[in-house]
N, C-alpha and C positions, 0 to 999 in steps of 0.2 A: 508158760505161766501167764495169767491171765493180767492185762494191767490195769493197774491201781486206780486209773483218772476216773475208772467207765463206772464209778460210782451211781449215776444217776440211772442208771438199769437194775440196779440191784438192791433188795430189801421189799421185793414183794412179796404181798400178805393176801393176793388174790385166787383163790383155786382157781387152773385151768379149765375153761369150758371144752369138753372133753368128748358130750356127749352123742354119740351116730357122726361122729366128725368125718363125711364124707371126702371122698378127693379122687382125682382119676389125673393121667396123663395123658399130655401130644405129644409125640417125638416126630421128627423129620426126616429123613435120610437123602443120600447120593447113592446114586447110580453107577457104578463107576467100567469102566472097560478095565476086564482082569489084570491085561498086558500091557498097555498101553497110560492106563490111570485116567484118561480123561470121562467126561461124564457123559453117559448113553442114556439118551433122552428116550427109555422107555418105562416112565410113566407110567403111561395108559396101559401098555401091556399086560404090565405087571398088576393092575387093578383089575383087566381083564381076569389073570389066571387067578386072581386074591376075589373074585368077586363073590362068589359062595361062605366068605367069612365076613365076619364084623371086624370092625378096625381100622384097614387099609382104606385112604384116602388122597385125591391128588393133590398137588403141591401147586405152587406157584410156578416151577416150571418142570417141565417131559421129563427129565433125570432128578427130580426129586419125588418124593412119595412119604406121605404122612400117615403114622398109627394112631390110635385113639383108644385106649383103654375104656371098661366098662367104668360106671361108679363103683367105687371100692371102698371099703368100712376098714380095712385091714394091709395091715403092709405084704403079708402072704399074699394074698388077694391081688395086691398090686403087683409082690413080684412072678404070681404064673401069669398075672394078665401079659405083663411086658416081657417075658420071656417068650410068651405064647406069641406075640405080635414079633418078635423079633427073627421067632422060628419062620414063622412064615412069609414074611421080605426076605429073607435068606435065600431058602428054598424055591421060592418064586422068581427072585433074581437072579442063580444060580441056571434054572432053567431056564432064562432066557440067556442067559451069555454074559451074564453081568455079575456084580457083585455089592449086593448091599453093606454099604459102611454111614457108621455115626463118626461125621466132622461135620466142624459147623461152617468151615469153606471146603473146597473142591482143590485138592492137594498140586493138581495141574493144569489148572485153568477153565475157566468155564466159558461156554459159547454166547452168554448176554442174550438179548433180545429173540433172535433165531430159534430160542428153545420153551419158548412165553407159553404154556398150558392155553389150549383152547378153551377160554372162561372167562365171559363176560365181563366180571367184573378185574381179571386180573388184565384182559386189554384194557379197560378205562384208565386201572393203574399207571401203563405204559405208555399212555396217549395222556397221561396227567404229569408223568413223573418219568418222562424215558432215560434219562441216563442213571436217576435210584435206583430203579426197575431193574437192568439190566444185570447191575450189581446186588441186587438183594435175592439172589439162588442163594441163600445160606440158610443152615438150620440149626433149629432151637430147640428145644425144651420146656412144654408151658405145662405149670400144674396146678388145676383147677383147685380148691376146695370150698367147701359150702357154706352158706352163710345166709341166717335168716332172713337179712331186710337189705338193700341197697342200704338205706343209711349205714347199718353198722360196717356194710362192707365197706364204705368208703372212707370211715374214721380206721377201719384195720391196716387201708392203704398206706395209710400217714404215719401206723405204727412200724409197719414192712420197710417203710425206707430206708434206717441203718443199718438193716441186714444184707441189702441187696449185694454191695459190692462183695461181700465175703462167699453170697449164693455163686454169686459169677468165678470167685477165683478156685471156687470148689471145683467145678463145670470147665473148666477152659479147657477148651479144648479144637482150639481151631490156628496153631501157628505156623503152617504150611499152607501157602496159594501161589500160585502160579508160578510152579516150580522152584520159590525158597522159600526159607523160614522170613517169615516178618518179621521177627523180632515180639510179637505179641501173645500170651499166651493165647488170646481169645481175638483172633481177626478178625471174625464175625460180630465181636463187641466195635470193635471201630470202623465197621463198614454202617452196622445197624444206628448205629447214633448221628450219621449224616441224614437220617431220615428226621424229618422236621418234629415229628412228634414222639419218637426215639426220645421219652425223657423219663426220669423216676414221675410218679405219681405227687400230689402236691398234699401238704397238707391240709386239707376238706374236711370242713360238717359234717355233712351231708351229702346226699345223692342231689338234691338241687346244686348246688356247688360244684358239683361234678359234672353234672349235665351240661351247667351252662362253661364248662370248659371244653367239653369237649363241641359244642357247639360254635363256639367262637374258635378251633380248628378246623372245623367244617367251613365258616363264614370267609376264612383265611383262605379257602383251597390245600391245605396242609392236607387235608385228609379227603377221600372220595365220599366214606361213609363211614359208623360208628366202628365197623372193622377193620380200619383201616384207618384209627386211631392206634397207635402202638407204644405208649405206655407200658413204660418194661414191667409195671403190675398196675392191674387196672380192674374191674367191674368186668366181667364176660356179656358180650353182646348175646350172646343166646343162649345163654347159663344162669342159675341164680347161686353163682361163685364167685369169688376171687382170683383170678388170675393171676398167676405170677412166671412171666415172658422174661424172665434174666438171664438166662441159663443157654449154656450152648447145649446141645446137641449131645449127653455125656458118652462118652467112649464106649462106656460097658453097663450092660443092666442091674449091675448091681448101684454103678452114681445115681443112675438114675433113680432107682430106690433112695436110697440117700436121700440125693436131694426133695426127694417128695416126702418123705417124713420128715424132714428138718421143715418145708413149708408148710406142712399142716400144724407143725408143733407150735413155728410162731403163729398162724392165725388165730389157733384157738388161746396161746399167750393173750393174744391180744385182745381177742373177746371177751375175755375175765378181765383184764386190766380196765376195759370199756365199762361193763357191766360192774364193775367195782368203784366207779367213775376214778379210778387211777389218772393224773393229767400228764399229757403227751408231753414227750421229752422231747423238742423242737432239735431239728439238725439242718443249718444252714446249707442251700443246693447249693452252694458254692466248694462245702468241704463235701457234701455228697459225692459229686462227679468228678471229687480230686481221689475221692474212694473208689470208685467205677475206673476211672482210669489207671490205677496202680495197679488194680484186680486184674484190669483187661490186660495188662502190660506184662504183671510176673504170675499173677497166678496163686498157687502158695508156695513159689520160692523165695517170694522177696519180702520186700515192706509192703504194707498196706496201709490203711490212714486211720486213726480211731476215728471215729463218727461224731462223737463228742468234741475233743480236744480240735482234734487237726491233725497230731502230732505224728508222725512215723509209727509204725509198730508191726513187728512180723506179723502177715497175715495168718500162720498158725494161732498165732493167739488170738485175733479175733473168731478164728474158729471156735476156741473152748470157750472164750466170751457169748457165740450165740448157741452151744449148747447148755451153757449155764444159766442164759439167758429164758430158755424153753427147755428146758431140766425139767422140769413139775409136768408138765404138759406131754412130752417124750414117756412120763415113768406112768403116768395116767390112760395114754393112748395103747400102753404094752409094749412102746416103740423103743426104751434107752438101751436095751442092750442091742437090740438090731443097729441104732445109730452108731455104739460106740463100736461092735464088731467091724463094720461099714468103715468107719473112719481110722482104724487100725489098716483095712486092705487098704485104703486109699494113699495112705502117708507109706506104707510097703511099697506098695506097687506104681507110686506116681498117678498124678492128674492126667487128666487125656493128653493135654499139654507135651508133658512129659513125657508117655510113653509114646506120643506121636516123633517128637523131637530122636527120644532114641533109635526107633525104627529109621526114622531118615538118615540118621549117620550110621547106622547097622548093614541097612540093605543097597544094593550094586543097583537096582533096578527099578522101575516102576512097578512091575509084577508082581516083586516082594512086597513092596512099600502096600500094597493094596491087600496083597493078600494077609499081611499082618495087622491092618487094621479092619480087615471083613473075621480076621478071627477073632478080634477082640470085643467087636460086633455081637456077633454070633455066641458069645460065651452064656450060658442059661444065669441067672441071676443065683445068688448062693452055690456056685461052683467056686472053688476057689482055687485059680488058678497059679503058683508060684512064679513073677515075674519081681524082679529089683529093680528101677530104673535105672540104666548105665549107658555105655555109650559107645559107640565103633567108629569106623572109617566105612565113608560113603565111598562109592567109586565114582 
């Protein structure tokens, strides 16, 4: 049930801006050794045997490997592109000896520095920032969509902020590293927020406004260069998108559908709210990243924070909060039944979170434990696969 306070979201009279609303995705992955679970720094390999296709890209370190979807108009679009991309990190992984899984840490430890990609700019990184470095192998989930001007993209930034934390506990999916559960749904959320520039987006004008922030993180040494500003949603350095970098790494290509039509829903929410000159409903970064840290902590098992108030609230209901939120915009894009199908398997079958957590008390083994997340991996998007969340005895 959705709660009473978050009045100030609701009673819009703006039609969503709907129209060629483009969007594409990055996902990340690990490399993992079948038997053993730790992460096999072949990379390059793997970009080797993937090099005849579009998509496959290197990572910041040798056991990680990034897809890239094409631009997509459609969420079909989007889900044979990531299916398509998913098939082939499998299969390419697979043939080297390895196994491609989506988590957003590295379930038994990772090698730090020793495994740093041979790239320029990601040694500056390590000769700027070595012990962040060593710990930032983890992967995300970023989804681009389109937007006519920097200005307006960066007054969308400032409307994306109340949503983020609820993006993230959709997504979590990283509560296993080095050999235990942390205790967090999303580990990757509290590894990533020691990075200095690790912060929600501010509420901005303008692209001047923005500029000169991110240049006084530049001036700081916080950051190497304008990519390497990481704002969990920001302006795309080499895009004329919006970025939205909240998102772990999701479990299965169907989240990741999900969460990419829930972020194209609010962008273009927001561009009619803009366009309508609607005035921005201010959320104090102090109850923001009390909301970011509740998400990174339970995920959607627990409380979450409203955005508004402060106040507790099961993050399921800020779920139906931000599809009611971008409701108009979902049923405009052809996206609300896809979203609400989507968020039926999700609340079935468990968060990555979740189905991570049960695999680890399920399986005797590292081998299992790997092999049940390369299958969850590997599932085509719109396959629907019957799993409960529940739970066993580890050995």
């Amino acid at each position: 049930m959705s709660h009473p306070a978050r009045h100030l979201f609701a009673g819009r009279s703006a039609a969503p801006e709907t129209t060629a609303v483009t969007f594409g995705v990055e996902e990340e992955f690990l490399l993992l050794d079948p038997h053993r679970g730790r992460p096999v720094p072949a990379g390059p390999a793997l970009l080797r045997v993937l090099r005849d296709h579009p998509g496959p890209r290197p990572e910041l370190m040798r056991y990680q490997v990034e897809t890239v979807t094409s631009v997509c108009t459609s969420a079909d679009e989007l889900r044979k592109e990531i299916s398509r991309l998913r098939a082939l990190g499998t299969a390419g992984a697979r043939a080297l000896g390895c196994a491609l899984v989506a988590t957003g840490t590295a379930p038994y430890g990772a090698p730090g520095l020793s495994a740093l990609s041979d790239v320029p700019r990601y040694r500056g990184l390590a000769l700027r920032h070595p012990a962040l470095t060593a710990r930032f192998g983890v992967c995300g989930c970023h989804v681009h969509v389109g937007v006519a001007t920097r200005d307006l993209g960066v007054q969308v930034l400032g409307r994306l902020r109340p949503w983020l934390a609820t993006l993230l506990a959709i997504s979590a999916n990283s509560p296993i590293a080095d050999g235990h559960d942390t205790g967090w749904a999303s580990h990757r959320y509290a590894l990533v927020s020691q990075w200095p520039t690790a912060r929600p987006p501010g509420e901005w004008q303008d692209a001047a406004e923005y500029d000169r922030v991110v240049q006084q993180f530049l001036r700081r040494g916080a950051a190497m260069d304008e990519r390497g500003v990481y704002l969990l949603a920001r302006l795309s350095p080499r895009f004329p998108t919006v970025e939205v970098r909240i998102a772990d790494v999701c479990a299965d290509a169907d989240t990741t559908v999900l969460i990419a039509i829930l972020v194209r829903a609010l962008v273009a929410t927001a561009v009619s709210e803009i366009r309508a000159g609607m005035p921005l409903t201010p959320v104090p970064s102090a109850r923001l990243n009390a909301g970011l840290l509740a998400a990174a902590r339970h995920g959607l098992t627990g409380p979450g924070v409203d955005p508004i108030t402060g106040c507790p609230v099961p993050a399921r209901d800020l779920v139906a909060d931000l599809v009611d939120h971008a409701g108009d915009a979902l049923v405009d894009l052809g996206d609300a039944a896809t979203a609400a199908g989507l968020l039926d398997q999700l609340h079935l079958r468990g968060t990555g979170a979740q189905r991570q957590r049960s695999l680890w008390t399920s399986t005797a083994s590292a081998a299992e434990m790997v092999s049940g997340l390369a299958a969850i991996t590997a599932t085509p998007a719109g396959v629907r696969r019957p799993h409960r969340v529940g739970s066993g005895n580890r050995a």
